[in-house]
Structures are given as structure tokens and as C-alpha cells.
C-alpha positions as CSV (number, residue, x, y, z in Angstrom):
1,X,-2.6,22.0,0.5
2,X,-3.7,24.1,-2.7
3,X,-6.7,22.1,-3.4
4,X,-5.4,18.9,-3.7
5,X,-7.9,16.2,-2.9
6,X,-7.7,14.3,0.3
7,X,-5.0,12.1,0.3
8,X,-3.8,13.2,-2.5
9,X,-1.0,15.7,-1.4
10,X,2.5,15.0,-2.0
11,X,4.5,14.4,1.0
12,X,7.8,12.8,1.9
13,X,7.8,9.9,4.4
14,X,10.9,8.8,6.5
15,X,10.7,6.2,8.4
16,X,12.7,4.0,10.4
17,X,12.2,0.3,10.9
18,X,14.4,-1.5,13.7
19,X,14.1,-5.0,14.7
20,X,15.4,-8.3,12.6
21,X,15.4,-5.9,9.5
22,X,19.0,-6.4,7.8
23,X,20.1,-9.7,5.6
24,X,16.2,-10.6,5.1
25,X,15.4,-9.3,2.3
26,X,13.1,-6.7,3.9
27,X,14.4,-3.2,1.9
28,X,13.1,-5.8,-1.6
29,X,10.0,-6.1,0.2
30,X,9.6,-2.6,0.7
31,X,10.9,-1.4,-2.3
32,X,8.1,-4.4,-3.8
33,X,5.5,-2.6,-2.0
34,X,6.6,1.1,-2.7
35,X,6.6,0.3,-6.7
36,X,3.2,-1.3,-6.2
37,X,2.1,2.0,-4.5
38,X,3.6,4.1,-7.1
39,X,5.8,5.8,-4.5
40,X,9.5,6.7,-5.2
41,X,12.6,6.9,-2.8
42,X,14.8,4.3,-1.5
43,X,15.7,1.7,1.7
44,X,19.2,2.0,3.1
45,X,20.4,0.2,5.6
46,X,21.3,2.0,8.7
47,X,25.4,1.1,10.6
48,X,23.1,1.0,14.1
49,X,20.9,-2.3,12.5
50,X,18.1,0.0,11.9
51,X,16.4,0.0,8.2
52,X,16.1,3.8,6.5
53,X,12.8,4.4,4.1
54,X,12.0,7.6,2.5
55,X,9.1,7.7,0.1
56,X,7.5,10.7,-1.5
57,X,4.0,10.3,-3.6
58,X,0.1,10.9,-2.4
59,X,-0.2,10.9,1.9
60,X,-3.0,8.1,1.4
61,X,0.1,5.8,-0.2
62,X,2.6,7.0,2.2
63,X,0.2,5.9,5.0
64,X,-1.0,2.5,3.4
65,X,3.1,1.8,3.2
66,X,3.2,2.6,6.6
67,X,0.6,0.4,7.3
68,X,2.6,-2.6,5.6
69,X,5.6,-2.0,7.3
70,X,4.1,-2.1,11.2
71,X,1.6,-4.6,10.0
72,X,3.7,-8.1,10.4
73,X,3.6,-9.0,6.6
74,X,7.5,-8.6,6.1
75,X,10.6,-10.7,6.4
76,X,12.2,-10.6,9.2
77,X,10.7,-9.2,12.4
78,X,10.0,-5.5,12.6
79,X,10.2,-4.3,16.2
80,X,9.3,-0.8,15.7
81,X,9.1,1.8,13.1
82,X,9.3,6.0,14.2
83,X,7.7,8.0,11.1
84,X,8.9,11.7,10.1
85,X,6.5,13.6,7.4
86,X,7.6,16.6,5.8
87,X,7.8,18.3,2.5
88,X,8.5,16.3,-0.8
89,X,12.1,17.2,-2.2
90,X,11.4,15.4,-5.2
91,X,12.5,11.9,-5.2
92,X,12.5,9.4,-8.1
93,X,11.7,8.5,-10.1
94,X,11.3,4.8,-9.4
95,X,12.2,3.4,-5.5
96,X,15.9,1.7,-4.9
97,X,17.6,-0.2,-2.6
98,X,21.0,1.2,-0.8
């Protein structure tokens, strides 16, 4: 972790969302959430119906966005989301929609 402060630790979140997740404006709302975080990466959509996030920034912000995305605050209707935490490959900047 070399030192770095609780929390504070860069890591790279993938995450996949499935449910009602496509053609309801749900990658905006994460990529809303994401900028207010301070995160960058993207939300793709995925051929199977399944919504694709990667974020990289401090764990604590990576979690909170977690937080957002199984806690029933965004469009649609999110079924399920399966995480995947590993080292940052240096996203950004900024957080996009594809």
C-alpha cells in the first residue's frame, strides 16, 4: 500500500451491473456519480444486456460508487452487480460513456 492512508489507495474497479440497465440512461447516471466522486473510467454497454464500469481513484470512492450502483437510486432496475478490484492501469482523466 506504501503508506497510503486508509482508503486512500488507488485501485481499479470493474464492475458489472445487469438488470433493466440499457436505454435508461443509467451509464449518465454513473458517469454523474463517478465525476462527483472524482473517479475516472468509463460505462459501456455490454452485447449480453449487461452494463460494464471501470473506475480507478481512492478504494473509499470506488466503494461509495459501488454503494450507489447496488443501492436502488438509479434508472432503470439494477438486478445484480459482480465487482472485480485490481491494480490501477491509469485511467482518465475524466469518466465517459461508451
Amino acid at each position: 500500500m506504501g503508506g497510503a492512508a486508509e482508503g486512500q489507495e488507488t485501485v481499479r474497479l470493474t464492475a458489472w451491473a445487469r438488470g433493466r440497465v440499457q436505454g435508461v440512461g443509467f451509464r449518465w447516471w454513473v458517469r454523474s456519480r463517478a465525476l462527483e466522486l472524482g473517479l475516472n473510467g468509463s460505462a459501456t454497454n455490454l452485447a449480453d444486456g449487461r452494463v460494464e464500469i471501470v473506475a480507478e481513484g481512492p478504494r473509499a470512492s470506488c466503494e461509495r460508487l459501488l454503494e450507489l450502483l447496488r443501492g436502488g437510486g438509479a434508472p432503470g432496475r439494477v438486478d445484480g452487480v459482480a465487482e472485480r478490484w485490481s491494480e490501477p492501469r491509469g485511467e482518465g482523466p475524466g469518466f465517459f460513456e461508451r
